[in-house]
C-alpha positions in Angstrom: -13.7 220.5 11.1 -12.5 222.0 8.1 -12.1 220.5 5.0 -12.1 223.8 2.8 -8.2 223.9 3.2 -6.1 223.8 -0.4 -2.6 223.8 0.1 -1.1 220.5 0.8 -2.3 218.4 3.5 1.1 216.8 4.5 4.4 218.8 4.3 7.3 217.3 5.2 10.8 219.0 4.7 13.6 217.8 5.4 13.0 215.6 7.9 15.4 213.8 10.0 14.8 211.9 13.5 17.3 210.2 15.4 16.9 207.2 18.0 18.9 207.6 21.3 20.2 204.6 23.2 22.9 204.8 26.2 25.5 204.1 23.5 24.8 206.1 20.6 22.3 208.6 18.6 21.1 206.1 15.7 19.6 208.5 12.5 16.5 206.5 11.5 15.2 209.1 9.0 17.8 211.5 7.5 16.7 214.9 5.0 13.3 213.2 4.0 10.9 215.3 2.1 7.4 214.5 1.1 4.1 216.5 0.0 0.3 214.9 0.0 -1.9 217.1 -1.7 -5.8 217.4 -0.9 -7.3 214.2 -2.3 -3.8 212.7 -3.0 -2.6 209.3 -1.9 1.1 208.7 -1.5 2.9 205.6 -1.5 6.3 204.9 0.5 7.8 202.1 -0.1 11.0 200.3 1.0 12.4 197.2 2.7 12.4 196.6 6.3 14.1 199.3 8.1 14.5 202.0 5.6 12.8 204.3 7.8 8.7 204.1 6.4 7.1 203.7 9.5 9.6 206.1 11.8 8.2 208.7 9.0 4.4 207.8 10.1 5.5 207.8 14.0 6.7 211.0 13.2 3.6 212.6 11.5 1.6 211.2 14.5 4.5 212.7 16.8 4.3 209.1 19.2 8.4 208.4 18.5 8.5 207.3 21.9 10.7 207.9 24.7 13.9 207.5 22.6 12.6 209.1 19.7 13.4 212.7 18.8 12.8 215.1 15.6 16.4 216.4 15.3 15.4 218.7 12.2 13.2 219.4 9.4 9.2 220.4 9.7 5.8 218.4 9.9 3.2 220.8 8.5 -0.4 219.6 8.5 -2.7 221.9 6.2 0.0 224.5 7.1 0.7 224.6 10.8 3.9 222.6 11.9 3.0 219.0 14.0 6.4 219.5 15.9 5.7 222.9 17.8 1.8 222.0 18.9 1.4 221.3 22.3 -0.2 217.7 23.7 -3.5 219.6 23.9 -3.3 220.2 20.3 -2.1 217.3 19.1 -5.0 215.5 21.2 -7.5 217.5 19.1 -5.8 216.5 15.5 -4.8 212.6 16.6 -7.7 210.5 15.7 -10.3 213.5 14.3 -8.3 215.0 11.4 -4.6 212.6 11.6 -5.8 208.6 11.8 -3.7 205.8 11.2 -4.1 202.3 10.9 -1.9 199.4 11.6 -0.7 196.3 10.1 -2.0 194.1 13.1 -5.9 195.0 13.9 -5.9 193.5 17.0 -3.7 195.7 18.3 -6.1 198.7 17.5 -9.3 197.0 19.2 -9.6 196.3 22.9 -10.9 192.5 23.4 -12.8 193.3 26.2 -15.2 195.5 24.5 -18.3 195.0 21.5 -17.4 196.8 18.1 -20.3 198.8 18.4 -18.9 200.6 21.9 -15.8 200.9 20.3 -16.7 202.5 17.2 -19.5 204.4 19.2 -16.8 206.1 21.2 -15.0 207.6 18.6 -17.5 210.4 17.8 -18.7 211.1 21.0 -15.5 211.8 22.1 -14.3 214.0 19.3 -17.3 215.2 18.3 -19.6 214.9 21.5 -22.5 213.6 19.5 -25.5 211.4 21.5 -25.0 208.0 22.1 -28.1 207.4 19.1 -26.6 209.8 17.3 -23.2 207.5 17.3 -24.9 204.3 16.7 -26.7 205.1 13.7 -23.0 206.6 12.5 -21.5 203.2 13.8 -24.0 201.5 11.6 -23.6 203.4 8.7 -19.9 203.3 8.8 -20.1 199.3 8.8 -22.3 199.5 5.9 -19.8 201.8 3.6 -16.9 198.6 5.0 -19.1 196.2 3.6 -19.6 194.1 6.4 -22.7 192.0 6.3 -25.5 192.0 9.3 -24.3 195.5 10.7 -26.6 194.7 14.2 -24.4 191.4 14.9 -21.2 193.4 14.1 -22.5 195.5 16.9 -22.8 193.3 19.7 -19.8 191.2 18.5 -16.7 190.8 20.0 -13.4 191.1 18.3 -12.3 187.6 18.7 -15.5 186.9 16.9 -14.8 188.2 13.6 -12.0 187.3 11.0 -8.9 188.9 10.3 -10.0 190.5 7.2 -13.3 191.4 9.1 -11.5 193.0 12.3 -9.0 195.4 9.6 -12.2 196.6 7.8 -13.3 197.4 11.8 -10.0 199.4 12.6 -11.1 200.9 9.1 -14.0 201.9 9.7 -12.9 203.3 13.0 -10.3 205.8 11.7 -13.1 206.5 8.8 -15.5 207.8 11.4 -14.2 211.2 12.1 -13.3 211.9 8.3 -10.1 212.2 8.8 -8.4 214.5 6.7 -5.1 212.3 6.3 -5.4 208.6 6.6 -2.0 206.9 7.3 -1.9 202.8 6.5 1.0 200.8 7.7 1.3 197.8 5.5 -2.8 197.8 6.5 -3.2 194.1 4.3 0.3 191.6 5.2 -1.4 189.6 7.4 -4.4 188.7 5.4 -5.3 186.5 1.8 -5.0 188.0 -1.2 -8.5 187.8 -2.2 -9.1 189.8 1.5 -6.8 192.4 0.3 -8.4 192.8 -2.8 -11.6 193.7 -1.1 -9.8 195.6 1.4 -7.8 197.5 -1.6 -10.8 198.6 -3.4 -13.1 199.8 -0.3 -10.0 202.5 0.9 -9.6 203.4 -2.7 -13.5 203.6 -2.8 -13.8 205.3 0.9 -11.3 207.6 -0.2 -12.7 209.1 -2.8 -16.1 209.4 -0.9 -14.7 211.2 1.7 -12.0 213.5 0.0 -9.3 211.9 2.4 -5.7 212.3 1.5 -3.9 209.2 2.4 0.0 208.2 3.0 0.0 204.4 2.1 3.3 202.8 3.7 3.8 199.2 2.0 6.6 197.2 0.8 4.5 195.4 -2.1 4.7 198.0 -5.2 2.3 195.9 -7.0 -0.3 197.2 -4.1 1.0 200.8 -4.4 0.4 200.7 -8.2 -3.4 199.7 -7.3 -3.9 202.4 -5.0 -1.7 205.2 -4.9 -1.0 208.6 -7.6 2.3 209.1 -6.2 5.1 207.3 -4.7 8.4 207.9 -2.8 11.1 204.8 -2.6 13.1 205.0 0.6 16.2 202.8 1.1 18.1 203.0 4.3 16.6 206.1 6.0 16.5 208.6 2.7 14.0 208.6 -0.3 16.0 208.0 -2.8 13.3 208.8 -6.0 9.9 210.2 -5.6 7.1 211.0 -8.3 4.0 210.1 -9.8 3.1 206.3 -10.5 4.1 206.5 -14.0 7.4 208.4 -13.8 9.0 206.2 -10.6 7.5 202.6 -12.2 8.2 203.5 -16.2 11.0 205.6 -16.7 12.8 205.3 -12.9 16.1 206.9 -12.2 17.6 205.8 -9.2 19.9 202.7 -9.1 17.9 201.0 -6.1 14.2 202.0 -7.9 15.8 200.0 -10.7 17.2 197.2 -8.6 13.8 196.6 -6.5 12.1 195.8 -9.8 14.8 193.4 -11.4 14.1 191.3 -8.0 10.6 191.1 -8.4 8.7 188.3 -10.2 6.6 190.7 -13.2 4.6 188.4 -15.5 7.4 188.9 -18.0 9.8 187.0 -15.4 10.7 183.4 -16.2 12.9 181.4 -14.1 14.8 179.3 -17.4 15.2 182.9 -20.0 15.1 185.2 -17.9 15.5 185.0 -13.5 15.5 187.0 -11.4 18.5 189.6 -10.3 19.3 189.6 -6.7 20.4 192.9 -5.4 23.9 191.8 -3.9 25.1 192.6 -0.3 23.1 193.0 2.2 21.3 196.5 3.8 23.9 198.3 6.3 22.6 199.3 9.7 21.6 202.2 10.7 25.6 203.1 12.6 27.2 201.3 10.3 25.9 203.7 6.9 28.7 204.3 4.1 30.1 207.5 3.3 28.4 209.4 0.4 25.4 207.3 -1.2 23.9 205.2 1.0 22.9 202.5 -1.6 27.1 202.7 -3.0 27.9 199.3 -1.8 25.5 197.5 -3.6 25.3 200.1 -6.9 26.2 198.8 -10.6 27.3 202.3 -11.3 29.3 202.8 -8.2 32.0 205.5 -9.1 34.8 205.8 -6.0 35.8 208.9 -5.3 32.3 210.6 -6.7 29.4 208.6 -5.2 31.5 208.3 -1.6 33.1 211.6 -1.5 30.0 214.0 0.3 26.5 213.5 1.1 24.0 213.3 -2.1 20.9 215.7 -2.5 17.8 215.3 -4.0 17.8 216.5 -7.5 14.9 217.2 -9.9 14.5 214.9 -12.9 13.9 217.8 -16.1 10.7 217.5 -17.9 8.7 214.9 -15.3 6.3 215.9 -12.7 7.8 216.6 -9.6 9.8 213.7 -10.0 13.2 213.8 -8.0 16.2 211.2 -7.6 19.2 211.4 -4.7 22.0 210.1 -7.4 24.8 211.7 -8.7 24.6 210.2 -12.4 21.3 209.3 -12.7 21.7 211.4 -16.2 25.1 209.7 -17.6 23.3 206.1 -17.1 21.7 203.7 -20.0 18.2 202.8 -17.9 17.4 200.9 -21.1 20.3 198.6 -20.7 19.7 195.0 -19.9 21.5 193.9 -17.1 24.9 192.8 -17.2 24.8 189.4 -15.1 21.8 188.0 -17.4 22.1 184.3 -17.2 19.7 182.2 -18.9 19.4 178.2 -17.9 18.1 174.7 -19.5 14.8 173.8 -18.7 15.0 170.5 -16.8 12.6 168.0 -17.9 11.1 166.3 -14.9 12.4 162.5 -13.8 10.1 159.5 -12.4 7.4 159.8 -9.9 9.1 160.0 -6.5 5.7 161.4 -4.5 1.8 160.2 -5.1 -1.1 160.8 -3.3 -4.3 159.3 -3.4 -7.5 160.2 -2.1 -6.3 161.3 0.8 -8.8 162.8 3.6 -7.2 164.2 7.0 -10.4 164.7 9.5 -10.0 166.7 12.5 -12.2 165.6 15.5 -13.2 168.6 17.5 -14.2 167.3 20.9 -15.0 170.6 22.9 -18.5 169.9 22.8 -18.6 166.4 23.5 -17.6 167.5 26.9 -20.5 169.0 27.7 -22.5 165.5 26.3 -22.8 167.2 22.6 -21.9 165.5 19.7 -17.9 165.7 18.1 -17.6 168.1 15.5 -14.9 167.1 12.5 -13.1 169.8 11.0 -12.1 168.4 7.1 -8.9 169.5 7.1 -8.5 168.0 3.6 -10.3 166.3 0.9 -9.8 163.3 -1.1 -6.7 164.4 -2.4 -4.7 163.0 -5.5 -1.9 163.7 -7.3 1.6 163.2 -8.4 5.1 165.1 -8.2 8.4 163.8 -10.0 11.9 164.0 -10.1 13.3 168.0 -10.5 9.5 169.5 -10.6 8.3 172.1 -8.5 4.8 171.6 -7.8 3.1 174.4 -6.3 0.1 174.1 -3.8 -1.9 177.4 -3.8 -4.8 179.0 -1.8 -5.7 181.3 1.0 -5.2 180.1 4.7 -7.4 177.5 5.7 -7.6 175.9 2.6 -5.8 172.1 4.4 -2.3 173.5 2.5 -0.1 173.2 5.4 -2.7 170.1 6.6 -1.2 168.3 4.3 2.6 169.1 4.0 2.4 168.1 7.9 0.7 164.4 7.3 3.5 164.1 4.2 6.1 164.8 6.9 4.5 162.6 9.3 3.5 165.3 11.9 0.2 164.3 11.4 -1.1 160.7 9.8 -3.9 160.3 7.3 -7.5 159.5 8.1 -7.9 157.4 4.8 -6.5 157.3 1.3 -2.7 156.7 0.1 0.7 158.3 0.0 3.2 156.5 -2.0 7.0 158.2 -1.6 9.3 156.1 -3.8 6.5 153.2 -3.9 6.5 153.1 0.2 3.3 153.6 1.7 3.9 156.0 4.6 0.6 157.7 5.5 -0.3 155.9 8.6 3.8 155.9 9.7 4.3 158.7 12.2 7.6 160.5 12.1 9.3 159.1 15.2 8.5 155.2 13.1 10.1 156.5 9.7 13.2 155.2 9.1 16.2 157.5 9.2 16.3 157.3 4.6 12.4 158.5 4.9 13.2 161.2 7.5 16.1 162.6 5.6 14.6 162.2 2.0 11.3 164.4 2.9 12.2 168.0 4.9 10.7 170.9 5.4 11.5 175.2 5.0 9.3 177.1 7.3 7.3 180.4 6.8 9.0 181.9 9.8 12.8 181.7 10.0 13.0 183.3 13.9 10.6 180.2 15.2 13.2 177.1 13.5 16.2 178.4 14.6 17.5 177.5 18.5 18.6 181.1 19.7 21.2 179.3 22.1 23.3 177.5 19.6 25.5 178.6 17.0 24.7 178.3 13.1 27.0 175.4 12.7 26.1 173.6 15.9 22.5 173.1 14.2 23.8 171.8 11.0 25.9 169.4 12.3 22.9 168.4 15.0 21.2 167.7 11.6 23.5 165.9 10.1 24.3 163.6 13.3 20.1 162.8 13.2 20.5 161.9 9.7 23.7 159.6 10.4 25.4 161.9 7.4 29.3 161.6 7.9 31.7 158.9 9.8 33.4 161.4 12.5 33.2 165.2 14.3 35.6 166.3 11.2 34.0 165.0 8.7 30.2 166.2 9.5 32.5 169.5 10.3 33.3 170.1 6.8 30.1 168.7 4.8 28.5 171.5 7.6 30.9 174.2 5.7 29.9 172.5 2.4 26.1 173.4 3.2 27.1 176.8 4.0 28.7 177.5 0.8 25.6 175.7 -1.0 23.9 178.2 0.1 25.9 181.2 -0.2 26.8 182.4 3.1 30.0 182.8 4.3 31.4 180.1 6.5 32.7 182.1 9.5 28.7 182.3 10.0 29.5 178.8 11.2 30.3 180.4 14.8 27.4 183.0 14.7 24.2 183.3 17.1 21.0 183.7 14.8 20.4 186.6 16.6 23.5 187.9 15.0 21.5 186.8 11.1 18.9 188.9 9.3 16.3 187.1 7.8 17.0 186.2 4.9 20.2 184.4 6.5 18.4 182.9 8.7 16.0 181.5 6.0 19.6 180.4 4.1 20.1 178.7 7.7 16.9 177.0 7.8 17.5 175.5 3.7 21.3 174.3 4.7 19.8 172.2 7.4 16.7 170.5 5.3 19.3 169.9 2.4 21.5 168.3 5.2 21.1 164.7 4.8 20.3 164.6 0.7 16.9 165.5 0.8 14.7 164.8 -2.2 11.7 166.2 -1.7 11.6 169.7 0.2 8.2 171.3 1.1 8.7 174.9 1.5 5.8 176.7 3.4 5.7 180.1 2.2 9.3 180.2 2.4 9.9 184.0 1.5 6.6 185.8 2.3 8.2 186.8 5.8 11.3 188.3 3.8 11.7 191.6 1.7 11.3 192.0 -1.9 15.6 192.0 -2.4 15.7 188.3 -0.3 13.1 186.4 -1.7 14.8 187.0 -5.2 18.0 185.7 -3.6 16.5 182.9 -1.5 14.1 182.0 -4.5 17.1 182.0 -6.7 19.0 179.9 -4.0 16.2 177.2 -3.7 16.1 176.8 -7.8 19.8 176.3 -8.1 19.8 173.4 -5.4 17.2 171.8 -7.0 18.9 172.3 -10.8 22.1 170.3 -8.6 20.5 167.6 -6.8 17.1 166.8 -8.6 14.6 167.7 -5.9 11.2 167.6 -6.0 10.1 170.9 -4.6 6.3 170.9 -3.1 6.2 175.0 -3.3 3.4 176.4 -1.0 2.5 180.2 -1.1 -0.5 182.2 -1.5 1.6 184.8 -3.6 0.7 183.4 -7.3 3.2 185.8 -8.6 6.1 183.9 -7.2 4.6 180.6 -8.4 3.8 181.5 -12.1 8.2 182.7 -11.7 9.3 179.3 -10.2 6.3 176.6 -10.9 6.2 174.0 -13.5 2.8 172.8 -12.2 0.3 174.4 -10.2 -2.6 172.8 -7.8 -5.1 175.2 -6.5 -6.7 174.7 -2.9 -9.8 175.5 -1.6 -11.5 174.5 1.9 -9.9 170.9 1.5 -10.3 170.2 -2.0 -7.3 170.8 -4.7 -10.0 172.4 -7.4 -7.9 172.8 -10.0 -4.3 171.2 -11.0 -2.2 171.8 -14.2 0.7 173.0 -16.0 1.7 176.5 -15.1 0.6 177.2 -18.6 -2.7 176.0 -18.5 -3.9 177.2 -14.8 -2.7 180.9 -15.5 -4.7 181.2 -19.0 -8.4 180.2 -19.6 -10.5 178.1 -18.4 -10.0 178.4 -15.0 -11.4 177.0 -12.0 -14.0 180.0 -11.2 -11.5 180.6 -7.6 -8.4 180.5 -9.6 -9.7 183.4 -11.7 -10.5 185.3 -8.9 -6.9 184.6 -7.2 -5.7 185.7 -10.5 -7.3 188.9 -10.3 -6.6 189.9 -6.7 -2.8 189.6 -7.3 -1.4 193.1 -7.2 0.9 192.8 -9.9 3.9 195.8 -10.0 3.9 196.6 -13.9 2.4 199.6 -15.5 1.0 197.4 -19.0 -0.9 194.8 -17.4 -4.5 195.2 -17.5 -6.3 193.1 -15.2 -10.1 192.3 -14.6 -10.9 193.4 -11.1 -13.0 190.5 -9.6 -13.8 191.0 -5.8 -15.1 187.9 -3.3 -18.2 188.4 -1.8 -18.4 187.1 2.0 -15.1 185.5 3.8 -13.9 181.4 3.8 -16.6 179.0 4.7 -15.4 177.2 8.4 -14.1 174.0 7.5 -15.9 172.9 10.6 -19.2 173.8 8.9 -18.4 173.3 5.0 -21.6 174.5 2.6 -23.6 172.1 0.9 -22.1 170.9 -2.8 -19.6 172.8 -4.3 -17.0 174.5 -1.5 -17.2 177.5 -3.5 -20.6 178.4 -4.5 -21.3 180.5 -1.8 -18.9 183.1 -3.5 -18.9 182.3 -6.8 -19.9 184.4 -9.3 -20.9 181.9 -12.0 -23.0 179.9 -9.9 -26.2 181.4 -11.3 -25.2 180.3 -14.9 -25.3 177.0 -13.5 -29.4 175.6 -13.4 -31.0 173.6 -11.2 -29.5 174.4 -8.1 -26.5 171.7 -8.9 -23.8 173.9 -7.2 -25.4 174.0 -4.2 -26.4 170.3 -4.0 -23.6 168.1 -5.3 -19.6 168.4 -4.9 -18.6 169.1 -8.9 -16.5 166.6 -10.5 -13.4 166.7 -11.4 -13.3 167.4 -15.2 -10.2 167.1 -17.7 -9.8 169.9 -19.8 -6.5 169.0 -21.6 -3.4 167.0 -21.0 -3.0 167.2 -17.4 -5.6 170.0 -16.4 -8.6 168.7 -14.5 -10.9 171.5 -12.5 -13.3 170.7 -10.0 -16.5 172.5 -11.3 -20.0 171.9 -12.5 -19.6 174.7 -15.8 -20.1 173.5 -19.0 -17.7 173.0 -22.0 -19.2 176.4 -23.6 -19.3 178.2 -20.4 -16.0 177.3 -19.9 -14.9 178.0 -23.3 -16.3 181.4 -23.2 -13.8 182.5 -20.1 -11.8 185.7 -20.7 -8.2 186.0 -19.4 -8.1 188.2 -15.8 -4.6 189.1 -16.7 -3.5 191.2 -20.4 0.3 192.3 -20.9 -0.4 195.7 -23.5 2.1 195.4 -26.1 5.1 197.4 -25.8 
């Protein structure tokens, strides 16, 4: 294999490849260029179905059956992908090309041990002895950091975690040292703190191995952290590409521009200064606008100019090879503020309407009582307490498995409490399951899901579920009148009401999700728990649904119980904060005080695996040893000492023998941890805005 080659590893010209369907040819990709240079990674970022992962399918040439290259070259270190027969492309795929997916299961066979299935890969490209390939196997395990290579070996997939199986599928296309490494949005499925680790070994492994990478992602925060380059695609085209400083600091396309008013930067606050929502919606792929693509939605739209003839890339003077597809990218103000800035009152939260105290939820495990062992209990959660009031967002933070959604589901009645309290406007309701609530209770706590597709009935219309909701709730005295408070919820939140007589199938996400809010806020609620309700969205909806969910609650006084794992999103919308780990909240506070020093010794290391997308922020880099303790099989003490990094400033063993208390730092900010006042004192913040 040669690595000696210079010129640039991937070549793409002008690129264009069309889907074909018995109706139509749909252009997925249209005149896309791109160059990775030896050593280089690229970023490509866009929303779902701009075209990003058509662009990888095409550099692996596996489009499929209805897939075709319609123009436009492929070079890889100079010979062009596109005219190679199978038989070449066989020797490239997997040896030189690799790629790896967003799902890892799909790249590992079930059926098989990881040490067969990494053994393979160089005995079949490289026909190396089966010893030969194991000691590769277990070296290749040792550069993914996985602990006790020989049980990796002999484990099945199913055996390991998530974050464990993608650092597999890693290490996989890392066996052959590939020359190009391809990653489709390689971290969405796992915790933050697992894509941290995950971050810095590619980045790491990548520089070891000299591999030039093509990074597809839709978090720019991520491409920040690990690429030199980036290209921005919006509906098929790049529209800018160039280094990391040109495209993030002085960008020069409309939609660049856009993306980053929409996401939550640190500078981001939801009162002086919210979020701008890109307006419209993305058009389809047969259903593209003359001219610029991105015209519809543009601030500096010009008819007659920007829809008149298709727009070329164009070279931005004096950057480095940075290049923008718009027509006045030099007549516009990029320093301007934007025009629809609108600033609100910060609402000062009402009376308690939500307590909980102590609360434990125990899962009994009975598998092994079957075969006359004893029950297992999974803690699901841990004597939890706290408080949430009129108009206040509380967020509940932590990585999956922490008892987050545990909870929301005994709050809702899904699930009842094992011990402890839950007051909800002075009614104790912990041990009342949903179908013994009364209608008020019902109606006054609801739910938004992660997952808009699963909470929608695919066999109704929109409106048809509304009014279903508002018939539970008894809302409205006849078929008319739950009719038009139906159209009401529509326009609350903004969508248009002939979507009233729409399939969901006939919604894009972030409708849906707009769907899924209508309903909860159908019969008054008061308190709203919203489970990751825009992690499943792009970057453009979540600032339109996040925006949606904070206006409600400014008009009706609801108590929103925020849960998400993105802390970038909840240092935009939350006034308080409570941090989750293994069952235990370990830290609760103002916004304020839980994102500056002290922290809880987890917080701080959330903090600093939080790929954040701004160019002046200077972050400490603080990676988690080991993955999440079982919950089944909790450690001794503190849930966090076996991956803490302070633990050894602790003496005596404490941390690993008694669970910490919870101490008060302030006003409102307790933190579950055995650190002293000095120790805590002596904290550093993970996260530094540079001045301007």
């Amino acid at each position: 294999m040669s690595q000696s080659y210079d010129g640039p590893i991937l070549e793409i010209k002008n690129l264009s490849i069309s889907f074909f369907t018995r109706l139509r040819e749909i252009p997925a990709v249209m005149d896309f260029s791109c160059t990775v240079m030896p050593g280089e990674a690229m970023g490509l970022v866009g929303e779902s179905g701009c075209g990003k992962s058509t662009v990888a399918l095409g550099v692996m040439q596996d489009l499929g059956v209805n897939g075709r290259i319609v123009g436009g070259s492929i070079k890889f270190k100079g010979r062009d992908l596109t005219t190679m027969s199978h038989e070449e492309l066989r020797k490239i795929r997997g040896s030189e090309i690799a790629m790896i997916y967003q799902e890892p299961m799909a790249s590992l066979n079930p059926a098989m041990k990881i040490g067969r299935q990494l053994m393979e890969v160089p005995m079949i490209h490289e026909g190396v002895s089966e010893s030969e390939a194991r000691k590769m196997a277990i070296q290749v395990i040792i550069d993914v950091r996985l602990p006790d290579p020989e049980r990796i070996l002999k484990a099945f997939p199913h055996q390991l975690s998530g974050g464990q199986q993608q650092r597999i599928v890693i290490a996989m296309a890392l066996m052959s040292k590939p020359a190009l490494l391809i990653l489709d949005e390689p971290t969405t499925a796992l915790d933050v703190t697992v894509e941290a680790g995950i971050v810095a070994l590619v980045k790491d492994l990548g520089k070891k191995y000299g591999t030039s990478m093509l990074f597809i992602s839709h978090n720019l925060g991520l491409i920040l952290e690990t690429c030199d380059r980036l290209c921005v695609m919006y509906s098929g085209e790049a529209v800018e590409t160039g280094s990391i400083h040109d495209v993030f600091d002085v960008m020069q396309h409309p939609y660049t521009q856009a993306l980053f008013r929409s996401i939550p930067l640190p500078s981001a606050n939801k009162n002086d200064s919210p979020l701008v929502a890109i307006p419209g919606n993305f058009p389809l792929p047969h259903e593209r606008p003359p001219g610029c693509n991105f015209g519809p939605r543009c601030d500096y739209f010009e008819k007659g100019r920007c829809d008149a003839k298709e727009i070329p890339m164009e070279t931005v003077p004096g950057n480095d090879r940075h290049q923008t597809r718009c027509l006045r990218f030099q007549e516009i103000d990029w320093n301007a503020p934007p025009k629809a800035k609108k600033k609100f009152e910060k609402v000062e939260p009402g009376k308690v309407v939500l307590k909980m105290e102590e609360l434990k939820k125990y899962y009994e495990v009975s598998a092994n009582k079957m075969f006359g062992g004893e029950a297992k209990v999974v803690k699901a959660n841990e004597t939890l307490s706290f408080e949430a009031r009129e108009s206040e967002t509380l967020a509940i933070v932590g990585e999956s498995g922490c008892g987050k959604s545990t909870f929301a589901k005994v709050l809702m009645g899904l699930e009842t409490a094992t011990s402890g309290k839950i007051m909800l406007y002075g009614e104790d309701i912990q041990d009342t399951p949903i179908e013994k609530r009364s209608t008020d209770t019902v109606s006054g706590v609801q739910m938004v899901f992660q997952n808009p597709f699963d909470t929608l009935n695919p066999s109704s219309t929109v409106g048809r579920q509304i009014i279903r909701a508002l018939e539970i709730f008894g809302e409205g005295n006849s078929d008319k009148e739950r009719r038009e408070r139906m159209l009401e919820l529509l326009d609350l939140v903004k969508l248009p009401r002939e979507f009233a007589d729409r399939m969901p199938r006939q919604l894009s996400g972030g409708q849906k999700q707009r769907v899924g809010i209508a309903r909860a806020f159908a019969g008054g609620a008061k308190i709203v728990v919203a489970d990751e309700p825009v992690s499943a969205l792009d970057v453009s909806v979540q600032a339109a649904v996040t925006d949606l969910l904070m206006e409600i609650q400014r008009q009706n006084q609801t108590t929103l119980l925020f849960i998400s794992h993105d802390l970038s999103i909840v240092r935009y919308l939350a006034d308080r904060v409570m941090v989750m780990y293994l069952g235990h909240v370990v830290e609760l506070g103002s916004t304020d005080q839980v994102f500056s020093p002290p922290y809880h010794p987890y917080t701080e290391a959330l903090l600093s695996a939080v790929p954040i997308a701004d160019t002046r922020v200077k972050k400490k880099h603080i990676v988690l040893e080991g993955d999440i303790p079982s919950a089944m099989n909790p450690p001794p003490g503190c849930p966090f000492q076996t991956r803490c990094g302070w633990k050894s400033k602790v003496p005596g063993n404490l941390c690993e023998r008694e669970v910490p208390p919870m101490v008060k730092m302030a006003a409102g900010h307790e933190v579950k941890c055995h650190l002293s006042e000095e120790q805590f004192a002596s904290m550093e913040p993970v996260i530094e805005i540079a001045a301007e």
